[in-house]
N, C-alpha and C positions, 0 to 999 in steps of 0.2 A: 516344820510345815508353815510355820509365821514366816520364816527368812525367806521359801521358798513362792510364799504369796506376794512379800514385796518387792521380791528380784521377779518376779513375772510381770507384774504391776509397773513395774519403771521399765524394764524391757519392752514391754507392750507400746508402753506410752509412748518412750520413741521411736519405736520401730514402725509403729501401726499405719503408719504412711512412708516413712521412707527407708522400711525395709533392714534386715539385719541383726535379729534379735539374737539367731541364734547359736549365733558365734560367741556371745556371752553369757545367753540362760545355760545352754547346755554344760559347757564349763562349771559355771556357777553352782549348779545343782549338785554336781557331783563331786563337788569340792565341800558341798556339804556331809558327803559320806555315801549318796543315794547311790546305788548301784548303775552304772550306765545303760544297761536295756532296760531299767524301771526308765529313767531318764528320758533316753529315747521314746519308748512307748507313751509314757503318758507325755509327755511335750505332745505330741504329735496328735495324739486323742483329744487332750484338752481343746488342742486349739480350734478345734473343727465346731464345738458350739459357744469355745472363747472369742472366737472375732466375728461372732455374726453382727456384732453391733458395729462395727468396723465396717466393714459390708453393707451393712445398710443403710449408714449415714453417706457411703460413697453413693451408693444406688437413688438413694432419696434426694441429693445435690447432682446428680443427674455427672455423675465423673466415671462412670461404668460404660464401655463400649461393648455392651451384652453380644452383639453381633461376632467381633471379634474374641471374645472370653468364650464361647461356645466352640471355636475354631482352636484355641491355644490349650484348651481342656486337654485335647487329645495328647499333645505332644510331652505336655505335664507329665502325666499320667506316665506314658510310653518310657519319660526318663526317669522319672521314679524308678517305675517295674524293673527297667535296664540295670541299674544301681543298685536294686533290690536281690536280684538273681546272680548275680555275676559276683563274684569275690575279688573284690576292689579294696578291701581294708590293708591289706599288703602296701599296697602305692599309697596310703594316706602319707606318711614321710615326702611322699613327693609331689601328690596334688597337692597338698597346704597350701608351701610355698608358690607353683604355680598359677592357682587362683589367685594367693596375695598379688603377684607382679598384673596379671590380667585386670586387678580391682585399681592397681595405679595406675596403669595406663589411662583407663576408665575416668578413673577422675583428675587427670591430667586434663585429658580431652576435654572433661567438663568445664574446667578451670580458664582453659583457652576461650574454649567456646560459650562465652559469657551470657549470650541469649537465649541459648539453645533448652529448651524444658519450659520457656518460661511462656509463648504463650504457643497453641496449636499450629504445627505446619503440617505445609504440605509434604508427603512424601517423597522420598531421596530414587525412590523404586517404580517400576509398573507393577500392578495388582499381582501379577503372577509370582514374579521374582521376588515383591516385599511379600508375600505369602509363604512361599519357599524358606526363603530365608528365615521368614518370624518361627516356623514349623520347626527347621534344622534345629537354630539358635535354641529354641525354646530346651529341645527337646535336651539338648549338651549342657547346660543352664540346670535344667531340672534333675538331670544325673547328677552331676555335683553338688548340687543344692543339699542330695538325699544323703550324700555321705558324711557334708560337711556344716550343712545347715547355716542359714543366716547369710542368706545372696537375695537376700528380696532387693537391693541396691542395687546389683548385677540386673538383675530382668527388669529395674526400672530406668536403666539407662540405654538397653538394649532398646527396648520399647521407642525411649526418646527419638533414637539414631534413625530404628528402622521405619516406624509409623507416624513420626511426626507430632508426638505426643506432647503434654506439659508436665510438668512432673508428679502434680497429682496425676491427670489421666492417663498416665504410665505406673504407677503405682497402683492406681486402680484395675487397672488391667491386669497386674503381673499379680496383686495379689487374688483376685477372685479366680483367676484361673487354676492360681496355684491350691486357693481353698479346697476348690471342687476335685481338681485332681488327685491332690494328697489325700484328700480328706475320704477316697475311694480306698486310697490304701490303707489307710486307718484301721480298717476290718482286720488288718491280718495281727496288727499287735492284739487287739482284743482276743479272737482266735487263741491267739500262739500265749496268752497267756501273761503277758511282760507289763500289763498295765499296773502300776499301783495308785489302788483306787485314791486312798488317802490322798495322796499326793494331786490324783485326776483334781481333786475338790478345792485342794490351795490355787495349784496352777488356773483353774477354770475358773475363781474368783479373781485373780490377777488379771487374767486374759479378758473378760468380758468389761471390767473396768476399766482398765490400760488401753483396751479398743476402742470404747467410744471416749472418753477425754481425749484421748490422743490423736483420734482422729477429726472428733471435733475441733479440738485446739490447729490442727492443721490445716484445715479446711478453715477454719476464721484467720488466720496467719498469711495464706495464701501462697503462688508458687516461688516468690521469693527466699520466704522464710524453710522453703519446701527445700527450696536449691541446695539453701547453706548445711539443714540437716544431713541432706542425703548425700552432700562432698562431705560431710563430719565423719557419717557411717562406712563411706568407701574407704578413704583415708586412714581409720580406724581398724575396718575390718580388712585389710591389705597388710599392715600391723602386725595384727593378730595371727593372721596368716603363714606372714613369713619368718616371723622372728620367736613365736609365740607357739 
């Protein structure tokens, strides 16, 4: 329960703005011996009153586009449930790798595109079309997120491409949507029984701590330091992905 406080705790910390944790808690944990649907369930419980302080040092620094986090809610949600219903753990062998190759491209793109995240542009789209898209995108984004966990990097670069974001305020976006949404589905590991409580108490001391340093630390670092994180975590988690 200590190991599992401090690998939450350092996972949180970097993760907590530029996305990606859970490509190596979830491993992590269950490399510990924990059962993987305790794993999953409590990850997923903890973090729903683990990152409110994550959350709310975004909202308080004024990096939350509350307008558009009400709109991307739905589509969370919708790929989650999709992910959740469907029997998709068959194709894990083969989504891995594919999300790894989609995560380098990604930060390839970024790599090239040396300005891009760092401070607010204007949209690449008309309202409709960048809506459409942010909706689809989200929604294919948040199905694999739910199998694979640790793409909060992926929706913050999506964000960048499509709405013109900085990489905080794509981050910010990607994660409070993704809170609210998941955080809906949450009820059914309770429900169903898979949470280990023990475990809920380490993890949700790791998370609530790991969120605000980490997010603090980020937000006084600013979108530069944001940049090199979140090409560390693509890079990383693309890795992890395909060879891993």
């Amino acid at each position: 329960l200590f190991l599992a406080f401090v690998i939450s705790f350092a996972t949180m910390f970097l993760g907590a703005i530029s996305g990606g944790v859970g490509l190596v808690l979830r491993p992590a944990l269950i490399f510990l011996g924990i059962p993987a649907t305790s794993v999953i369930g409590s990850v997923r419980v903890a973090a729903v009153p683990g990152e409110i302080p994550g959350v709310f040092l975004l909202h308080k620094n004024k990096k939350i586009d509350w307008k558009l986090v009400t709109f991307l809610v739905i589509p969370v949600f919708l790929g989650s449930l999709l992910a959740s219903i469907l029997v998709v753990l068959i194709l894990e062998d083969i989504l891995k790798p594919l999300l790894g190759i989609i995560l380098l491209v990604v930060g390839i793109i970024l790599v090239i595109q040396k300005k891009s995240g760092l401070k607010e542009n204007k949209a690449p789209f008309s309202p409709i079309k960048r809506h459409t898209i942010g909706f689809i995108g989200t929604i294919i984004i948040s199905f694999f997120n739910t199998i694979t966990g640790g793409l909060g990097s992926l929706f913050s670069s999506f964000y960048i491409f499509n709405y013109g974001k900085t990489y905080i305020g794509a981050s910010a976006l990607g994660k409070t949507a993704s809170y609210i949404g998941t955080g809906v589905a949450s009820i059914t590991f309770i429900v169903a029984g898979v949470v280990d409580w023990q475990l809920f108490t380490a993890l949700f001391g790791g998370f609530v701590l790991g969120s605000f340093f980490g997010t603090q630390f980020g937000l006084k670092k600013g979108e530069k330091w944001i940049r090199y994180l979140v090409l560390l975590v693509v890079f990383a988690s693309a890795i992890k992905l395909i060879f891993f």
